[in-house]
C-alpha positions in Angstrom: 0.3 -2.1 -21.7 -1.9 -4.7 -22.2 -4.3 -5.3 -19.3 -1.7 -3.4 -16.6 -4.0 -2.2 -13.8 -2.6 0.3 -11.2 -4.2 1.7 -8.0 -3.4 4.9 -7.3 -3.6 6.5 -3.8 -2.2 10.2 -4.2 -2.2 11.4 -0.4 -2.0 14.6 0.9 -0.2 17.4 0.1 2.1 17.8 -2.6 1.5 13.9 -3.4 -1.6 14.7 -5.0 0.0 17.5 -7.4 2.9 14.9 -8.3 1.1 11.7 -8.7 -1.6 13.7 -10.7 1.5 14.7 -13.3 3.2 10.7 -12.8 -0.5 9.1 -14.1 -0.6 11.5 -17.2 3.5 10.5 -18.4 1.5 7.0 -17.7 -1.5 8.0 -20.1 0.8 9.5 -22.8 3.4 6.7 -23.0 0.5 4.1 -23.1 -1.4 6.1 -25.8 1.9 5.2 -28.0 2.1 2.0 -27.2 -0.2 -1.1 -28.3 -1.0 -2.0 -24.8 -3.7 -0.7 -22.5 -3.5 1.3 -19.3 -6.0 1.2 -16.3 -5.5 4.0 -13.6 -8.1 3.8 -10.8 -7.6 6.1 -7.9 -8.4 5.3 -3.9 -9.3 8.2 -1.9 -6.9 7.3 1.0 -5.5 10.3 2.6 -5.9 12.8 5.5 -8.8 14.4 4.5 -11.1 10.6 4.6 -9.7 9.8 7.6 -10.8 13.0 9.4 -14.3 12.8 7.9 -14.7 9.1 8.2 -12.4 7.9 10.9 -10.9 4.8 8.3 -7.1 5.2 7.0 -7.7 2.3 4.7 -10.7 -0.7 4.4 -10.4 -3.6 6.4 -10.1 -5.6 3.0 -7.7 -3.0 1.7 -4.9 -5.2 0.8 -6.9 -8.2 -0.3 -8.7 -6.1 -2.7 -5.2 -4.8 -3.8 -3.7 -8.3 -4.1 -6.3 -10.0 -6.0 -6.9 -6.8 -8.7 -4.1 -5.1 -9.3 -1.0 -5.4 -10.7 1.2 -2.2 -8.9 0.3 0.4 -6.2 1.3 3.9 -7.2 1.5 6.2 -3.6 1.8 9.4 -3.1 3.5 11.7 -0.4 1.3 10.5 2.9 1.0 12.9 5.7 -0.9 16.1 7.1 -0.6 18.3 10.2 -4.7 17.9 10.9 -3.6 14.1 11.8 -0.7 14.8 14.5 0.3 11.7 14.6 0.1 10.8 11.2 -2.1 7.5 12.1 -3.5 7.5 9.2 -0.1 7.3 7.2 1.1 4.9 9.3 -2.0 2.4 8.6 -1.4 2.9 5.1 2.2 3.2 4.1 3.5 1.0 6.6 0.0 -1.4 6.3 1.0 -1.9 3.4 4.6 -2.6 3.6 3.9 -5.1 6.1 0.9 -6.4 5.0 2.1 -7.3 1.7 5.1 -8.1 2.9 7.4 -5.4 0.6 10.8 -6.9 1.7 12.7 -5.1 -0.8 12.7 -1.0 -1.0 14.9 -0.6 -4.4 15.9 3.2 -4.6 18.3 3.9 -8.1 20.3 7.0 -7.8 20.9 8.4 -10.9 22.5 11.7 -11.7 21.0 13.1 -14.9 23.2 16.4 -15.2 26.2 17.5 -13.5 24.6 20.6 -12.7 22.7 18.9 -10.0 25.4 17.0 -7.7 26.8 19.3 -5.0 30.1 17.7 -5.5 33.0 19.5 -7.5 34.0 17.5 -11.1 31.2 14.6 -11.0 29.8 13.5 -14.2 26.4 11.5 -14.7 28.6 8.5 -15.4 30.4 8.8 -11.6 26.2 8.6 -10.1 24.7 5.3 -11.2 23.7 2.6 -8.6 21.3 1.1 -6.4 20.3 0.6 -3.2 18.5 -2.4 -1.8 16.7 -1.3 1.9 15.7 -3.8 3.9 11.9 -2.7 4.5 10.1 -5.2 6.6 12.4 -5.7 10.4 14.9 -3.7 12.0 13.6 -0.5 13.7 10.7 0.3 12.1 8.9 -3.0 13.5 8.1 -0.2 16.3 8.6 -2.9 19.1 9.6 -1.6 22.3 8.4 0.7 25.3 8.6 3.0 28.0 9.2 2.2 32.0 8.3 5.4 34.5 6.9 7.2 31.2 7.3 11.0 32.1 9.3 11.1 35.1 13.1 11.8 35.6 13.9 8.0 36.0 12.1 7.1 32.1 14.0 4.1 30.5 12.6 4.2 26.8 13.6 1.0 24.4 13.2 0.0 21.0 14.2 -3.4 19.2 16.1 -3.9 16.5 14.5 -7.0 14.7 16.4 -8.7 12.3 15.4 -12.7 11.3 17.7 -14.9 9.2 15.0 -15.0 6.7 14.8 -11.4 6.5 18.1 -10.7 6.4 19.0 -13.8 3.7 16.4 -12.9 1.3 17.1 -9.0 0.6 21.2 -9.6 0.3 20.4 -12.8 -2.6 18.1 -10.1 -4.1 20.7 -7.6 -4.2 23.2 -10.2 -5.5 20.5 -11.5 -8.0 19.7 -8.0 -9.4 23.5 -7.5 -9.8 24.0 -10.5 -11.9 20.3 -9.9 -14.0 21.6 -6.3 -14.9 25.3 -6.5 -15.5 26.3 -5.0 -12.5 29.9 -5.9 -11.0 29.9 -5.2 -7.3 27.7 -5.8 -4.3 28.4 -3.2 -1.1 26.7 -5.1 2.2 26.5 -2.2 5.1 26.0 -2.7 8.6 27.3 -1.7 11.9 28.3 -5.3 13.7 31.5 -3.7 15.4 28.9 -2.1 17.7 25.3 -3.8 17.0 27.8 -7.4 17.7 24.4 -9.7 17.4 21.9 -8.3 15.1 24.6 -7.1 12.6 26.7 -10.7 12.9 23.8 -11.8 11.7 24.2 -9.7 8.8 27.9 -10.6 8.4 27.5 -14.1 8.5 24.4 -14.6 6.3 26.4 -11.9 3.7 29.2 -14.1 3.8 27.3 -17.0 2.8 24.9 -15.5 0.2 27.9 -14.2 -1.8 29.1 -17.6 -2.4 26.5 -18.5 -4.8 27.6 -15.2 -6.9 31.3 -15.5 -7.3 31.5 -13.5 -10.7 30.2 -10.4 -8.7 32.6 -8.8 -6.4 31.5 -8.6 -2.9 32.8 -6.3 0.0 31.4 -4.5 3.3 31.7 -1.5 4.5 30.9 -0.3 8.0 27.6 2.6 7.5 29.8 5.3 8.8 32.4 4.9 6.4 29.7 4.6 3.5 28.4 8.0 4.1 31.7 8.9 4.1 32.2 7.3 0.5 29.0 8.2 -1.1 30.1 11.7 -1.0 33.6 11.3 -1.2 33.8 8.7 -4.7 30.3 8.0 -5.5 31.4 6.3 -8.7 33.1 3.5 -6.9 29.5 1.9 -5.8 27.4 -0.2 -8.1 24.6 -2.0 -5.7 24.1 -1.5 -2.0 22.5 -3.4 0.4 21.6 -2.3 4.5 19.3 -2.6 7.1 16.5 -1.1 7.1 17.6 2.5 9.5 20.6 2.7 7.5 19.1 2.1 4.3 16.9 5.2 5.4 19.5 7.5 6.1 22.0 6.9 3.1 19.4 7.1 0.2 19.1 10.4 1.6 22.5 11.4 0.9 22.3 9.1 -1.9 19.4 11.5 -3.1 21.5 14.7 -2.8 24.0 13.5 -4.9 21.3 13.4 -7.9 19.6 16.7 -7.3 17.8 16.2 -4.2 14.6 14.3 -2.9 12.5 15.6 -5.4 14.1 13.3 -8.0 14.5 10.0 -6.7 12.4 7.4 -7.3 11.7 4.3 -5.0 9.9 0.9 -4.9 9.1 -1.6 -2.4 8.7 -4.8 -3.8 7.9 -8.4 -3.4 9.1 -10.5 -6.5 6.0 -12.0 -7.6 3.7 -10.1 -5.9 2.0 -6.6 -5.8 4.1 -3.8 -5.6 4.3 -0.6 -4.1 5.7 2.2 -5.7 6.3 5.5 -4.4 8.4 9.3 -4.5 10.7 9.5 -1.3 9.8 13.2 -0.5 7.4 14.1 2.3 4.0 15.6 1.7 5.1 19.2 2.1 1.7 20.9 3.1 3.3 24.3 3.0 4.1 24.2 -0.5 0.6 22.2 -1.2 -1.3 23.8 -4.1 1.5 26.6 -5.5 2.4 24.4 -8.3 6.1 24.6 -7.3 6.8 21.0 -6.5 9.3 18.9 -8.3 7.1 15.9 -10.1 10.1 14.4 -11.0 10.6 11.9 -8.7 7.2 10.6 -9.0 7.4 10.2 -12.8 10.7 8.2 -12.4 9.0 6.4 -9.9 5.9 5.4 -12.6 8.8 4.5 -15.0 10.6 2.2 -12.3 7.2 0.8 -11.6 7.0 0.2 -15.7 10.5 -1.5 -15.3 9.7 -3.3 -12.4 6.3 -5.2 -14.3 8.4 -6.0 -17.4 7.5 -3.0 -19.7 11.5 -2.0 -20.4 10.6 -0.4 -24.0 8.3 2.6 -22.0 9.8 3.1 -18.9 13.2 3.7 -21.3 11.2 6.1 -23.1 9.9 7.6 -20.0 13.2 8.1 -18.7 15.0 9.2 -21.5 12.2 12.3 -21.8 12.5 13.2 -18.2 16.9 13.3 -18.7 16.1 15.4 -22.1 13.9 17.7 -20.0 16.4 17.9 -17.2 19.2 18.9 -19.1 17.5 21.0 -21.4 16.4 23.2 -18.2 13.0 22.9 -18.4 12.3 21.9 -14.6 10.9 23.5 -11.1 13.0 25.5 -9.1 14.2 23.6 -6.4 16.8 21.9 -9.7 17.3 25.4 -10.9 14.6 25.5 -13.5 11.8 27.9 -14.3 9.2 26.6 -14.3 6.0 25.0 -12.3 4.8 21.8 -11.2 2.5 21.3 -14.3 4.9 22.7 -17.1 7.9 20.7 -16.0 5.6 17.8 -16.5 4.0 19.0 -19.8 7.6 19.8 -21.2 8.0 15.0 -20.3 4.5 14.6 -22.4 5.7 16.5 -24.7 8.9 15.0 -25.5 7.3 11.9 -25.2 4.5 12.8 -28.1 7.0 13.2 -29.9 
């Protein structure tokens, strides 16, 4: 991988243990390959911030921009840090900051074994979700009248700009027509939220204009989640607002085996990524070797994808679906073994 250069920030908790196992399936798939590999880690986590009071460096992101090509980010959070201040500066600093419009999440079901749902086949479990990642909720604009009395009004806005809204449905319609897929799903909840989700409706009906070959069609979130688990294999790419987009890659999640395999990106095209596993830090099961390192080695293979490097994030992924249906994985997917071993048994296959 000539010249690719990835920060890596591995957090707390379990993030450590499963970005540790996602950088060596990085070093082994670069030791076959003719390009080179550069891995440098940032010490960003609960642990600095207690010491040193600093979730991240003032230049932070500038430094990021200007030297490196991807972020790789592990699980952020600790119960020393209450309020998680520190993971706030840096996940969301960082989705902000660099402006990550786009959280891609594929849902891929490797092995029937793992969906909870009767008679569904890996081939029913294969499409993607586009998550709006920079308005919506999670601008965190709002506040509190009479705070702590009987009479407290508490508020929170849902943001959502033309721009923001335009940009992530043309990138789900773009990555539709760039990867052969036939159908775009736009979700929102405009029979209730009547001017933020308009918005959505409009700007959807618009967008899909300049796509005719792809078929385009809404559905209202409720009836989504009802879908995702009632006929996955009916859904090809999604796109939703930023809550929403929260709550069904969750369910989309369960449908391949749990958090512990999905993989996630939040992108700008063009710019610095950010790439990261969707589960939390898990501090109780910090340090047992027992954590799934799945997810964070599919996320280093989307990451792969995402630069241009198709030829090893295939081979990446077509070890970790060999590994997975041979058995060989943690517990939580019905496997035997540990945190270490179920990545071992990826190098492996992909030394060979």
């Amino acid at each position: 991988m000539s010249g690719l250069r990835i920060a890596v920030v591995p957090g707390d908790g379990i993030g450590v243990e499963v970005i540790r196992e996602a950088c060596a399936v990085l070093e082994a798939v670069a030791a076959g390959s003719e390009r080179s590999l550069t891995l440098t880690p940032f010490d960003w986590s609960a642990s600095t911030y207690l010491k040193t009071g600093v979730s991240m460096p003032k230049d932070g992101l500038k430094m990021l921009s200007e030297n490196f090509d991807a972020i790789l980010l592990g699980a952020m959070g600790d119960p020393r840090v209450p309020d998680n201040q520190h993971a706030v500066d840096i996940l969301l600093g960082m989705r902000f900051g660099l402006d990550l419009y786009v959280n891609h999440r594929p849902v891929r079901l490797l092995d029937p074994r793992l969906c909870p749902l009767k008679g569904v086949e890996p081939k029913d479990v294969d499409f993607v979700v586009f998550r709006e990642n920079t308005e919506g909720l999670y601008v965190m604009m709002g506040g509190n009248f009479k705070k702590g009395t009987a009479d407290e009004v508490a508020t929170d806005i849902d943001l959502n700009t033309r721009k923001g809204v335009e940009r992530i449905i043309r990138h789900a319609f773009q990555f539709a027509r760039a990867n052969g897929r036939k159908k775009v799903v736009m979700s929102d909840k405009s029979n209730v939220l009547i001017h933020a989700h308009d918005l959505w409706q409009r700007t959807f009906k618009e967008v899909k204009t300049e796509f005719p070959e792809i078929a385009a069609s809404h559905l209202y979130v409720d009836n989504l989640a009802l879908q995702l688990v009632r006929d996955p294999k009916q859904f090809d790419v999604i796109v939703t607002s930023n809550m929403f987009g929260d709550i069904v890659t969750d369910i989309a999640a369960g449908l391949q085996g749990g958090l512990g395999m999905a993989a996630s990106g939040n992108l700008h095209p063009g710019k610095i990524s950010l790439f990261e596993p969707v589960h939390g830090s898990s501090p109780p099961l910090a340090g047992k070797n027992i954590a799934n390192p799945i997810g964070a080695i599919a996320t280093a293979s989307l990451m792969l994808e995402h630069l241009g490097f198709k030829e090893e994030s295939a081979c990446i992924d077509a070890a970790v679906a060999e590994t997975v249906r041979a058995g060989e994985t943690t517990v939580d997917v019905g496997g035997p073994l540990g945190t270490r071993e179920c990545a071992a048994a990826i190098v492996a296959r992909l030394k060979a």
